[in-house]
C-alpha positions as CSV (number, residue, x, y, z in Angstrom):
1,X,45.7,138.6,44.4
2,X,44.2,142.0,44.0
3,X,45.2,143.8,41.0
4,X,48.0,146.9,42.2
5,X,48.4,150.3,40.4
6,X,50.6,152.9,40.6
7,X,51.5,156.0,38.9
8,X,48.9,154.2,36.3
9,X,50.9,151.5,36.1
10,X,50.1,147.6,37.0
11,X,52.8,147.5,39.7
12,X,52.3,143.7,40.6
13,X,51.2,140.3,38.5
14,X,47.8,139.4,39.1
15,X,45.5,136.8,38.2
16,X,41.6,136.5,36.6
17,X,39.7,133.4,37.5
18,X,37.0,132.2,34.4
19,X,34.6,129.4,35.4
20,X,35.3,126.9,32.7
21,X,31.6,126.0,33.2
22,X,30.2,129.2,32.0
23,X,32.8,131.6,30.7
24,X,32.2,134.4,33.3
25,X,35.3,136.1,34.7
26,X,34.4,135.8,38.3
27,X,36.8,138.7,39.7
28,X,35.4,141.6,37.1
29,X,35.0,145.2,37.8
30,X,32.4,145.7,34.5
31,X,30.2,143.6,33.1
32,X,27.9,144.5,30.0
33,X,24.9,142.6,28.2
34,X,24.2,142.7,25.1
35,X,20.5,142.0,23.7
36,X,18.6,141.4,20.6
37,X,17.2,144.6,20.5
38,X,20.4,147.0,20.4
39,X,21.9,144.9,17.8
40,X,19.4,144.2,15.1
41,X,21.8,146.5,12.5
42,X,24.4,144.1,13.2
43,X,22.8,141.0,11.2
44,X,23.3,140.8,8.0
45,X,19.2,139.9,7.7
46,X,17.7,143.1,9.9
47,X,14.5,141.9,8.5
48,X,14.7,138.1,10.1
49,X,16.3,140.2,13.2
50,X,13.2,141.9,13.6
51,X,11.1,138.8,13.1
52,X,12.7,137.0,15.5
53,X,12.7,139.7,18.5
54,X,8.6,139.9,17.7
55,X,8.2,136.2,17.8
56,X,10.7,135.3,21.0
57,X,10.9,138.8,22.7
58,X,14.0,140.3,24.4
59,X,17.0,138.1,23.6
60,X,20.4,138.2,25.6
61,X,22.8,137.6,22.7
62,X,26.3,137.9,25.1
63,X,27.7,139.1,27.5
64,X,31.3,140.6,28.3
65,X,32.9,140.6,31.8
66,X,36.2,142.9,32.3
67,X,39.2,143.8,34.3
68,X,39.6,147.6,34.4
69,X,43.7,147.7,33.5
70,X,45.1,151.6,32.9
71,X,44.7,152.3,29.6
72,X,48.7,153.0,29.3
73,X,51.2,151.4,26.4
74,X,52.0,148.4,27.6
75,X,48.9,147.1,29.8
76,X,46.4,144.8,28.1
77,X,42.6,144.7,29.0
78,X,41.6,141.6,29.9
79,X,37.8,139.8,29.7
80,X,36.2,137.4,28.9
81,X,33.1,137.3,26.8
82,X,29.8,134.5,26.6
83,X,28.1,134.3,23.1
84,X,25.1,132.3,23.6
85,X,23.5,129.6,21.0
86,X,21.2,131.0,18.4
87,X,20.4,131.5,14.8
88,X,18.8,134.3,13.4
89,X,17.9,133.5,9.1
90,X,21.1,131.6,7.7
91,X,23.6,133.8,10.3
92,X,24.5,132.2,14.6
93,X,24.4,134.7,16.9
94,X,28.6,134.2,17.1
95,X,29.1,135.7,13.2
96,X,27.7,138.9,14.4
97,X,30.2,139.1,17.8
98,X,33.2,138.6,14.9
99,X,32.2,141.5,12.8
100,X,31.6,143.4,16.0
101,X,35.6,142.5,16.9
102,X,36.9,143.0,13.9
103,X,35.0,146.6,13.5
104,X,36.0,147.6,17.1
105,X,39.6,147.1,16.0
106,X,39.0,149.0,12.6
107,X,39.0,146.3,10.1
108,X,36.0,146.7,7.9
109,X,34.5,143.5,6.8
110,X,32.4,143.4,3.6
């Protein structure tokens, strides 16, 4: 069912579909990539960040696929997001997607 909006409202239910196989929303309107190279600040070890991009080169580290939904009270964004394996020094590539949340949503985490 395609997704229905009116007066920048959803006027009608809808559905996503998510490959349980991969993660990826297969009905998205955006989808963003997110390497290595953009997020080096975000590792708690920049240093073994850096390292790790010269030795293995360009790194996808996840990627997001979303549902445009009006950004109006009472609508919520839907998508779904792939973190893929890795370690960088003692921290997985998944601790640095948290902090990312948790930021995004204005909780500072020390």
């Amino acid at each position: 069912m395609d997704l229905q909006i009116r007066n920048g409202r959803v006027v009608i239910p809808f559905f996503i579909k998510i490959d349980p196989k991969n993660g990826k929303m297969t009905d998205y309107d955006t989808h963003i990539e997110r390497y290595l190279s953009k997020l080096i600040d975000m590792f708690v070890d920049s240093e073994a960040a850096k390292a790790f991009l010269k030795k293995n080169g360009e790194t996808l580290i996840y990627e997001v696929y979303e549902k445009d939904i009006p950004e109006v009270n009472g609508e919520i964004r839907y998508c779904s997001s792939v973190t893929y394996p890795g370690k960088i020094g003692d921290e997985y590539f998944m601790s640095i997607i948290t902090r990312n949340i948790y930021c995004t949503a204005g909780i500072h985490l020390s």
